[in-house]
N, C-alpha and C positions, 0 to 999 in steps of 0.2 A: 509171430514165428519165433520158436526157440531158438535161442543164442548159437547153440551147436549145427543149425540148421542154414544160419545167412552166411554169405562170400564174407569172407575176412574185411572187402572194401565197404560193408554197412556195418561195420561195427564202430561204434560211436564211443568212443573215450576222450572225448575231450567239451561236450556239451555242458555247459554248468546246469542247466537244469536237471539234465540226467542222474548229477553226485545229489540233488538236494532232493528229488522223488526217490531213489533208489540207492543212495551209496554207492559204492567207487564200485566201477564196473570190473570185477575180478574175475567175472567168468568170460568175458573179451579178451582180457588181458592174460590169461590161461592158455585160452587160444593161441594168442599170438606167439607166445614163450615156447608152443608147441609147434605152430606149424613156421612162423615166421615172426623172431624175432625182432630184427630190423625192418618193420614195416613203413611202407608211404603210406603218406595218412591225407587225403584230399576232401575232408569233411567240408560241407556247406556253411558259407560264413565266416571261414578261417582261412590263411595262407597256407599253402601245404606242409607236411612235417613227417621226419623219421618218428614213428612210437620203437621208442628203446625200450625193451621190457625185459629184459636178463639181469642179472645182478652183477654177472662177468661182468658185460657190456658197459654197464650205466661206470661202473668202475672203472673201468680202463680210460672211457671219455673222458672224466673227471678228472683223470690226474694228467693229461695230455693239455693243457691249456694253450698250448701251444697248437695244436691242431684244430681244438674245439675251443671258440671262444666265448667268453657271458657277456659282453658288450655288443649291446643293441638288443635281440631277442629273447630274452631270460625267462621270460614267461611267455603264455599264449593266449593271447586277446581276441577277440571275435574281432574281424575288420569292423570299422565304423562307420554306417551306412545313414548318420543323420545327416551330414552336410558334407560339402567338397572341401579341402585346403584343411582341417584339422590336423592337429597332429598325430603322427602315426606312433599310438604308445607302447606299440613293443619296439619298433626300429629308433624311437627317440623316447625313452620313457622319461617322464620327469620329474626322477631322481637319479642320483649316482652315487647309487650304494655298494656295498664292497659286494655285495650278489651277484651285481653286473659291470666290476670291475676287475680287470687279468693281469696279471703279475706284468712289470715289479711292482707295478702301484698299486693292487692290492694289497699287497704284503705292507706297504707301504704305510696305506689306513688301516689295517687291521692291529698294525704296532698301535694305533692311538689310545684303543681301547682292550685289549686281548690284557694287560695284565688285571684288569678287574674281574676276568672272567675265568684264569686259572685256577685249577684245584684247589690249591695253596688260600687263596684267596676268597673263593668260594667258602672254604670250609669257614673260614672268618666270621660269615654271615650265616652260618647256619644258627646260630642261636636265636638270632633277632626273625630269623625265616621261624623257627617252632614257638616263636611267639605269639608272630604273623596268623599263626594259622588257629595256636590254639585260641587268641580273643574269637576267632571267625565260627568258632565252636560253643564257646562260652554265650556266643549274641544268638545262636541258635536253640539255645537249651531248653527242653519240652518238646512238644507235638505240633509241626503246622503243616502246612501246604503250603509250597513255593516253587520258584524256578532254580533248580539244581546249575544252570548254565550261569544265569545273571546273579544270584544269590549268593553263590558259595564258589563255583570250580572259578569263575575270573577272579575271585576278590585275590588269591592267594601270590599268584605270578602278578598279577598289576603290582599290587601294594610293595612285593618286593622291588620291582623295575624301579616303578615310580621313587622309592626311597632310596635306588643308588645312583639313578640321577637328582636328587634334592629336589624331587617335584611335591607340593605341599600335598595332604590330604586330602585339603578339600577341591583341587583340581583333580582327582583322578578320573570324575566321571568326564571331564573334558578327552584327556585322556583314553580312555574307554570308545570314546564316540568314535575319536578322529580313529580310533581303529576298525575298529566296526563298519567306516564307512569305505577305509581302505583295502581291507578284504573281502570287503561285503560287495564290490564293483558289481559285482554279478548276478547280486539277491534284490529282488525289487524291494526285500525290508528293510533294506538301510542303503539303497542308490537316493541320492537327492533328485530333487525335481530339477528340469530342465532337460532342453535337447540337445547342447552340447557335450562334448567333452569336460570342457573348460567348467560347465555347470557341475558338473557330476563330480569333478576333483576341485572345488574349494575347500572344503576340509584341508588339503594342502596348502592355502594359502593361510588361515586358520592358523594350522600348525608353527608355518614358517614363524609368525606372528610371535606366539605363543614361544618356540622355544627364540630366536632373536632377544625377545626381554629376558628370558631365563639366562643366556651368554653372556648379555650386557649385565645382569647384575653378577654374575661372577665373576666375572675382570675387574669390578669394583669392589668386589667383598669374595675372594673365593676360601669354598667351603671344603669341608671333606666329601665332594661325593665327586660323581664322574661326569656332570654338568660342568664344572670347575676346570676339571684336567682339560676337557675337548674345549671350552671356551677358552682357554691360554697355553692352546698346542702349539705345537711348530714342526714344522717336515724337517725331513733329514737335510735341506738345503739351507735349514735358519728360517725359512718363512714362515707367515703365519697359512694355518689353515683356508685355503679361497672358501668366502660364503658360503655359494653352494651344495661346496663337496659337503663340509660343516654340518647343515639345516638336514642332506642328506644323510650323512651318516649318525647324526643324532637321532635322525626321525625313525630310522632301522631298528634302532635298541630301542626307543621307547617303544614300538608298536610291535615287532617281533620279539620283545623281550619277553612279553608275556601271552600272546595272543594263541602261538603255536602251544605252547603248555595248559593254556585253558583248556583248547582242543584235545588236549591228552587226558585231561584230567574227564572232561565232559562223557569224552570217546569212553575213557576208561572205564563207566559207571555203565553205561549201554551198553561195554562189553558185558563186564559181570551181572547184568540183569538176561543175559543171552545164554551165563558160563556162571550160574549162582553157584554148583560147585567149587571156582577158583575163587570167589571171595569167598567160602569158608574155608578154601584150605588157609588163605591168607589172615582172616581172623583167626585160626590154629596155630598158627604160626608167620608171627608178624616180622619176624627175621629173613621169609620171604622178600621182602618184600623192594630189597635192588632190585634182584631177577625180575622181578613184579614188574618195576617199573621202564625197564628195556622191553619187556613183551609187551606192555602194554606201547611204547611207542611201536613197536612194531606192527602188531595189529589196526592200529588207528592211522598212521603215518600223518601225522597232522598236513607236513607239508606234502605235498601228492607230487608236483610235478616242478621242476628247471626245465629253462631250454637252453641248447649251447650252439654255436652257427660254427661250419666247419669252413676253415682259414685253407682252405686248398682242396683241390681233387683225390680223394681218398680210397681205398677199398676197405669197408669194413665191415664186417657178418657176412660177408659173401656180395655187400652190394656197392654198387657206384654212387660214392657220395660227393658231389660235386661244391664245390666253390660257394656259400653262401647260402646251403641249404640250413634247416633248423633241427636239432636233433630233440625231441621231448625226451627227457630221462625221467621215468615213471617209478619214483620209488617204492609206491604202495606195488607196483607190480612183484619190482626186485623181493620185495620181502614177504612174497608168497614166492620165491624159488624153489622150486620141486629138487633143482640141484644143491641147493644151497641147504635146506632145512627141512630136518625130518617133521614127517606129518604139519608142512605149513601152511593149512588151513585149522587147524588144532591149536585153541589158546589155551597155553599150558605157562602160570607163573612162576614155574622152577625150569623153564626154556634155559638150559644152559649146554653150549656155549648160543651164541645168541649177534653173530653178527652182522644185524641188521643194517641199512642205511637209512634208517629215522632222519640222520644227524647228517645225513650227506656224506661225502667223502671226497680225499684230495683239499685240492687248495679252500675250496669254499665248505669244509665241514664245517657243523654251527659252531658258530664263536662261543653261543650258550649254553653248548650241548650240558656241562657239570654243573652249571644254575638250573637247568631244568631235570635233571634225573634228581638233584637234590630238591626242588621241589615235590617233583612226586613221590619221594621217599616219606620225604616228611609229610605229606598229605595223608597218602595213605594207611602211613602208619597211625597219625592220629585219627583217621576215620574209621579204622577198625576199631580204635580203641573206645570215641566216641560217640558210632551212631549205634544206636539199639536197632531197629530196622529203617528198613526204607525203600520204598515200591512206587512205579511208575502211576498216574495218576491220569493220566492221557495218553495222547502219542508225542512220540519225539520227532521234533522236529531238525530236517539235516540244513547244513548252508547250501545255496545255491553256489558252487564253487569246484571248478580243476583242479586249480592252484591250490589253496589251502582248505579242508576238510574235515569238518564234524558236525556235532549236533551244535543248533543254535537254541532251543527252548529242551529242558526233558522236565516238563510239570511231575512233580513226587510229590508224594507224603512222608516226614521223617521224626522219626524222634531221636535227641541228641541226650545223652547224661552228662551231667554236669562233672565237671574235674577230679 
């Protein structure tokens, strides 16, 4: 049955397999922005939930922290119907990352690490980033067949993450994994085997492992990166950082530092294979190519979806939002706003003005948001400059995934010119 044909209550936005057979369900999400914005959402296998689909909306949530909180349900999990007594990981998740942490103590952690991530500082790193990318050009030079996802679009956001936290080289595939299997919750290609929970999240103990030795050697020898600074932090009381918070909010930069931006990069390449138009205009003109790279998160929205739980009985969009309900704030919806943005179904890389919420907004806008536009600045720009063509060679494959969203394989054939 066509999409415009079922009750608003069979419309499924929130299945992970639906994002990896078909991509983010946009003509659902169209709907709802039309007939019913604040919608209850009582899909099968989930706890019930608000879909926020306005871009007013998800905005005004965000900056209310105080209303709408990110502790406890920040994403949306399938209930877990292998065994009794598990933990429930969206009401306990197990980390505590500034995602799912509300002011003051968000602001709190986000002091720890926010000055490596400002502009100022960012820019810093831009030369060692167009280095980054141009070896990653140079090791491709000639004609082959490869995977465009695992090949090229992760090497570029890993390599930089990994080398502002002082993680060596040759750990990055470690790196790589533990991410892979963290977002990949959802995709039978990269869940581990086993019927728990507990089975499924070892990579997390992994990790712990993994950065723990990293901390301990920088208390003993620290370095210039930002391994150093979070292993000999201290709160605003003189203390030292508690473990956990520590292993969690480390584990956030390493794994979302770069993972979200592969997505963009990956997305990006699917678009202009959709819109071969906008990569020529962009190889026409490679000064394009900021505006480029805000449309293109826009179009891809790596990250899809937050959830926020309301701290009290509310009226908002017209409805009664009770005490402990969950609100999904869908920003791939936001940034197809009919209100908000002309012709946005129409990917056009001179989009300006352009403002999207790729990046989130309010208290929890990305920490990375200006390491990742300057990624794909400098991506693209050197990709224009250096690939002679490049055409799909299969199909592309999507993530199984709500939460976070793109291609995980796009087999090509490419030829690169050398320097």
């Amino acid at each position: 049955m066509n999409i415009q044909d079922l009750p608003l209550d069979r419309l499924d936005v929130i299945t992970a397999s639906i994002y990896g057979s078909t991509g983010y369900p946009h003509e659902a999400w169209a709907r709802m922005r039309r007939e019913d914005p604040v919608h209850w959402c009582e899909p099968p296998g989930y706890k019930p939930f608000w879909a926020i689909t306005k871009h007013a909306d998800i905005t005004q949530i965000s900056k209310h922290p105080e209303l709408f909180r990110s502790e406890g349900r920040f994403i949306l999990f399938p209930e877990d119907t292998t065994s009794d007594g598990e933990i429930d990981l969206e009401e306990n998740p197990p980390l505590r990352m500034l995602v799912n942490m509300d002011p003051p103590e968000h602001r709190e952690y986000r002091k720890l690490v926010s000055p490596w991530f400002t502009p100022r500082m960012v820019k810093r790193l831009e030369v060692r980033l167009e280095e980054i990318t141009a070896d990653i050009f140079d090791d491709l030079e000639g004609e082959r067949e490869l995977d465009f996802v695992t090949e090229i679009a992760a090497l570029q956001p890993l390599r930089m993450i990994t080398e502002i936290l002082g993680i060596p080289r040759e750990q990055e595939d470690f790196v790589l994994r533990v991410t892979n299997e963290n977002f990949g919750l959802e995709d039978p290609e990269f869940q581990r085997e086993g019927e728990t929970q507990q089975d499924r999240l070892g990579f997390l103990t992994e990790a712990a492992a993994f950065l723990n030795a990293l901390f301990e050697d920088r208390r003993r020898t620290p370095r210039d990166d930002l391994s150093s600074v979070l292993a000999n932090a201290t709160l605003s009381d003189g203390g030292p950082v508690p473990p956990f918070e520590l292993f969690s909010l480390a584990f956030l930069v390493m794994v979302a530092g770069h993972d979200t931006t592969r997505n963009a990069i990956s997305g990006g390449l699917k678009t202009f294979f959709e819109h071969p138009a906008e990569l020529e205009k962009l190889r026409a003109d490679p000064g394009l190519v900021g505006l480029a790279a805000d449309e293109i998160v826009r179009w891809t929205t790596p990250v899809n979806h937050f959830s926020r739980t309301a701290t009290r009985d509310i009226e908002f969009g017209g409805k009664s939002i009770r005490e402990g309900d969950s609100l999904a704030l869908f920003y791939a919806s936001a940034n197809r706003d009919e209100d908000v943005f002309e012709d946005p179904f129409t990917f056009r890389i001179d989009r300006d003005p352009n403002p999207h919420l790729g990046f989130g907004v309010g208290e929890h806008f990305c920490l990375g948001a200006s390491l990742a536009r300057m990624d794909l600045r400098v991506f693209w720009r050197q990709f224009v400059e250096r690939v002679e063509s490049i055409e799909p060679t299969g199909p592309i494959e999507l993530l199984d995934s709500s939460f976070v969203g793109g291609p995980k394989h796009i087999p090509v054939r490419v030829k690169v010119r050398g320097r």
